[in-house]
C-alpha positions as CSV (number, residue, x, y, z in Angstrom):
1,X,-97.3,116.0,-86.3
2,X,-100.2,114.1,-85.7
3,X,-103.5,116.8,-84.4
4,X,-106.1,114.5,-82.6
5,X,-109.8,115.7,-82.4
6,X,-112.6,115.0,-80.3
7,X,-116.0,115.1,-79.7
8,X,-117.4,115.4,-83.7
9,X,-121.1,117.1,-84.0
10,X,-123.1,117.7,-86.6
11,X,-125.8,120.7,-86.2
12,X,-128.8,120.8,-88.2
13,X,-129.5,124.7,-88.4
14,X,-132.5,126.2,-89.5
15,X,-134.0,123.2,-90.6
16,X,-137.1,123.2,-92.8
17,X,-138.5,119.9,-91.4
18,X,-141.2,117.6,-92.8
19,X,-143.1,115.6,-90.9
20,X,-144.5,112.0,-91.8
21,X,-147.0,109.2,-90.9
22,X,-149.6,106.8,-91.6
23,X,-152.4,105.8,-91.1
24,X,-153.0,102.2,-90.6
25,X,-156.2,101.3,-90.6
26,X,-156.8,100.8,-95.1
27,X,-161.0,101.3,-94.1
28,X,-160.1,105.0,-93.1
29,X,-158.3,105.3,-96.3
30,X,-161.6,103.5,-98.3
31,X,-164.1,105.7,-96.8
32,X,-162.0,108.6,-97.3
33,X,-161.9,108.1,-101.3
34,X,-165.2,107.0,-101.2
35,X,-166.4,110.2,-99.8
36,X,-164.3,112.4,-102.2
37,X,-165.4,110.9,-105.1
38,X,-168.8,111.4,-104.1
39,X,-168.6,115.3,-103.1
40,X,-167.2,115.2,-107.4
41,X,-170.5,114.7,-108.5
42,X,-171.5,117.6,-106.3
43,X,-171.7,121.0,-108.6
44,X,-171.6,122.7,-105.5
45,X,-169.0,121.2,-103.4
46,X,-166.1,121.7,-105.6
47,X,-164.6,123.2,-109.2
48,X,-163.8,120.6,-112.1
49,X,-160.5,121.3,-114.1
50,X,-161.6,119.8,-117.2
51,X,-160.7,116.4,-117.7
52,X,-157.7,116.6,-116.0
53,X,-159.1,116.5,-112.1
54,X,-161.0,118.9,-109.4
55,X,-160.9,120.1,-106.1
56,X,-163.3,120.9,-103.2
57,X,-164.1,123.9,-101.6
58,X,-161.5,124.5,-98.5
59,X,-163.7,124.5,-95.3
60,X,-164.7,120.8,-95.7
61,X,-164.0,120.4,-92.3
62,X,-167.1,121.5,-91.5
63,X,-168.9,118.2,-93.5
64,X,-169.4,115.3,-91.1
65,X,-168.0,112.9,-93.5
66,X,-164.3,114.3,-92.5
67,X,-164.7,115.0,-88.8
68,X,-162.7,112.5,-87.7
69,X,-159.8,113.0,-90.2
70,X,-160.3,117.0,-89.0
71,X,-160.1,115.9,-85.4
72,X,-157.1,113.6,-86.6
73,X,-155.0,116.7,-88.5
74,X,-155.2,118.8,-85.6
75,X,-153.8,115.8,-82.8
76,X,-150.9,115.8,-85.3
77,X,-150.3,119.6,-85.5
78,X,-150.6,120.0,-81.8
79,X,-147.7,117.1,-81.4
80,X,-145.8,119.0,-84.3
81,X,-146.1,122.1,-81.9
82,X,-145.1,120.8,-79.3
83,X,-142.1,119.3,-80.4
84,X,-141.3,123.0,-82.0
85,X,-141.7,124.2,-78.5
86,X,-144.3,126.8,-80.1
87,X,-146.1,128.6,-77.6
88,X,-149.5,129.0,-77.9
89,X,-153.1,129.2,-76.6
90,X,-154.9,126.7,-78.9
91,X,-154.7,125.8,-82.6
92,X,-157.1,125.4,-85.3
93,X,-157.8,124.3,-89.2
94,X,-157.9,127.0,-91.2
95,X,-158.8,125.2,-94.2
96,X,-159.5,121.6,-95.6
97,X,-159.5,120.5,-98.9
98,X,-159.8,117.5,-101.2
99,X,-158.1,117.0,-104.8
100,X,-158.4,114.6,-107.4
101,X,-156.6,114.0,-110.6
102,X,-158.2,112.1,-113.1
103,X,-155.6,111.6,-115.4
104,X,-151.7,111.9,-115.9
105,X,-151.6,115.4,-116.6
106,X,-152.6,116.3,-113.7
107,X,-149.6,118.5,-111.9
108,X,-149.7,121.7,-109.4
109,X,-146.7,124.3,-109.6
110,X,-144.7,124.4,-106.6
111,X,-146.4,127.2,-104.0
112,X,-146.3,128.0,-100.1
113,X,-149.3,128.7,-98.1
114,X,-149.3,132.0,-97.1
115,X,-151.1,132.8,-93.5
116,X,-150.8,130.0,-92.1
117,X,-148.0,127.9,-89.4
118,X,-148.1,124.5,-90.8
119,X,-149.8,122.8,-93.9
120,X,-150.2,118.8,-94.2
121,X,-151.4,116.7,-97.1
122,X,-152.4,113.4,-96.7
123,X,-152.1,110.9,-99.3
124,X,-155.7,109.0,-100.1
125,X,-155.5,106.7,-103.5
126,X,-151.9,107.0,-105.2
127,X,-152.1,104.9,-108.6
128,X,-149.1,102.8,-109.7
129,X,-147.6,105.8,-112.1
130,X,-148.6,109.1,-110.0
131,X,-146.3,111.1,-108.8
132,X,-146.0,112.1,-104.8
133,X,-145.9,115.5,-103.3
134,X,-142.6,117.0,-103.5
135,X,-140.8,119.4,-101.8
136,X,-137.9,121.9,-102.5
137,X,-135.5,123.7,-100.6
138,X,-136.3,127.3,-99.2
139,X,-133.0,128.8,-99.4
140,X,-132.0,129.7,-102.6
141,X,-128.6,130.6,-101.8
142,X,-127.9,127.0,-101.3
143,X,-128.1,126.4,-104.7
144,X,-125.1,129.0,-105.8
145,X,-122.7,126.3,-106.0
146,X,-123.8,122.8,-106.6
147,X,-121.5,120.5,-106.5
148,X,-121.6,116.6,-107.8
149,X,-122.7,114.4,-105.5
150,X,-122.4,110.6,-105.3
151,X,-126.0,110.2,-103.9
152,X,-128.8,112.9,-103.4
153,X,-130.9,112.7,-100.8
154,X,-132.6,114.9,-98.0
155,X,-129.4,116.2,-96.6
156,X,-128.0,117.6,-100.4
157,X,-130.4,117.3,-103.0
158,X,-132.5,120.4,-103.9
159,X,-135.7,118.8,-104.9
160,X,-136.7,115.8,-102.2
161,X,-139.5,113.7,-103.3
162,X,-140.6,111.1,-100.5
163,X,-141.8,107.9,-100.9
164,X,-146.2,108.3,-101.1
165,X,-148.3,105.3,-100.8
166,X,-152.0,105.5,-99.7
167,X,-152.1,106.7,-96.2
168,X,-149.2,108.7,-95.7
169,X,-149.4,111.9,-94.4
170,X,-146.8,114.8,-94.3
171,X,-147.2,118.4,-92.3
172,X,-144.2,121.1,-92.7
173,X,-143.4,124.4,-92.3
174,X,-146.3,126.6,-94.5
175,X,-143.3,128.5,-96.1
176,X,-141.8,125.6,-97.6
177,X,-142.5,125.1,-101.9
178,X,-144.2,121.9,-102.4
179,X,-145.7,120.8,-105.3
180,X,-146.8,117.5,-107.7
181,X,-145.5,116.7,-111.0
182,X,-147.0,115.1,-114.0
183,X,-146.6,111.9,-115.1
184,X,-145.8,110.3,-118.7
185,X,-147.9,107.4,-118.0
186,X,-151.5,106.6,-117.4
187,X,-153.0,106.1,-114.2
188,X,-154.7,102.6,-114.9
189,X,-158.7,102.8,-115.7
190,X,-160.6,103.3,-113.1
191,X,-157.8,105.2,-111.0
192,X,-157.7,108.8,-109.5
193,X,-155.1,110.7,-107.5
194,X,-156.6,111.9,-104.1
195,X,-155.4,113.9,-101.6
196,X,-156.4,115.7,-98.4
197,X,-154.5,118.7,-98.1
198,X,-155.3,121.6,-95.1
199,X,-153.6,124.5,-93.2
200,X,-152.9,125.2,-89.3
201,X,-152.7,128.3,-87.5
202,X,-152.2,128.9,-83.8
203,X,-154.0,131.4,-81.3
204,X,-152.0,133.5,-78.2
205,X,-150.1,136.3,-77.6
206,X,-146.4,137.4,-79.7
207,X,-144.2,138.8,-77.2
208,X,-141.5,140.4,-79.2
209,X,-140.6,143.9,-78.6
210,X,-140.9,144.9,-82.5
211,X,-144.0,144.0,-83.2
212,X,-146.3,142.4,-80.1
213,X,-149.3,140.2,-81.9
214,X,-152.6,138.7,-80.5
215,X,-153.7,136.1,-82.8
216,X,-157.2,134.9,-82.5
């Protein structure tokens, strides 16, 4: 006997979804490394990890040299938001931060951002041999069996690491581990990873009838 079925869906639950663009224009992306590399030779702007690379101190929002990327980051979030049907009164940057890695060895364990709704790096120099920001699955009881696949990708694989050229930008979910991997080969002379990285929260009013919040 022959069983016919019909109308075949596929649900995505409880997605942990990342969200990518770029940005065009390649003199945004100039200006932007420019302007990183200069706050490096600033004692006071950021920290230096040895040879390997530095970051900046996180409100540089706040500098005029990043308004417009600021201004930028938020339009994205708000879209993000919307799209998530969040409800809310207004959003804001929490914090804003540049990083540069001088040389191969430059890496950064996988982490969340705690206290925070979504986070977002943006992608400013990527040399030939660095490695992109990549991202791994929340849910570790989807690793308890792991079958063989024919092909991994974002729909199986544990460990998804996007395509990053200069000028893409991602925002997801500020629970889920990211993080950037070494590489075995030099960047070329002359070359530094950079990225913009930075964290959104919302304001309004939590109406649930465990807990009701006011976030302002």
């Amino acid at each position: 006997m022959t069983i016919e079925l019909e109308n075949h869906q596929v649900y995505p639950l409880f997605p942990s979804m990342l969200f990518s663009t770029k940005i065009k224009d390649k003199k945004v992306i100039e200006d932007l490394a420019k302007n990183v590399m200069d706050m490096t030779k600033d004692e006071s702007a950021g920290t230096k990890m040895g040879s390997v690379g530095w970051f900046s101190h996180d409100q540089i929002y706040q500098r005029d040299e990043f308004k417009d990327i600021a201004d930028l980051f938020l339009e994205q979030a708000s879209s993000i938001m919307d799209f998530m049907s969040v409800v809310r009164d207004e959003i804001y940057l929490t914090t804003m931060w540049a990083n540069v890695g001088y040389r191969p060895e430059y890496c950064h364990q996988n982490h969340i951002h705690p206290n925070s709704f979504l986070s977002g790096v943006l992608h400013v120099s990527v040399p030939p041999n660095a490695s992109g920001t990549s991202f791994a699955d929340p849910r570790p009881a989807a690793r308890i069996l792991e079958p063989n696949y024919e092909r991994l990708g974002e729909m199986n694989a544990g460990v998804f690491l996007p395509e990053c050229k200069e000028g893409d930008l991602f925002i997801f979910p500020s629970y889920l581990p990211h993080g950037v991997n070494s590489s075995a080969q030099s960047y070329g002379k002359g070359k530094n990873r950079i990225t913009i990285s930075f964290n959104v929260m919302f304001k309004g009013t939590i109406n649930t009838r465990t807990c009701k919040l006011t976030l302002k």
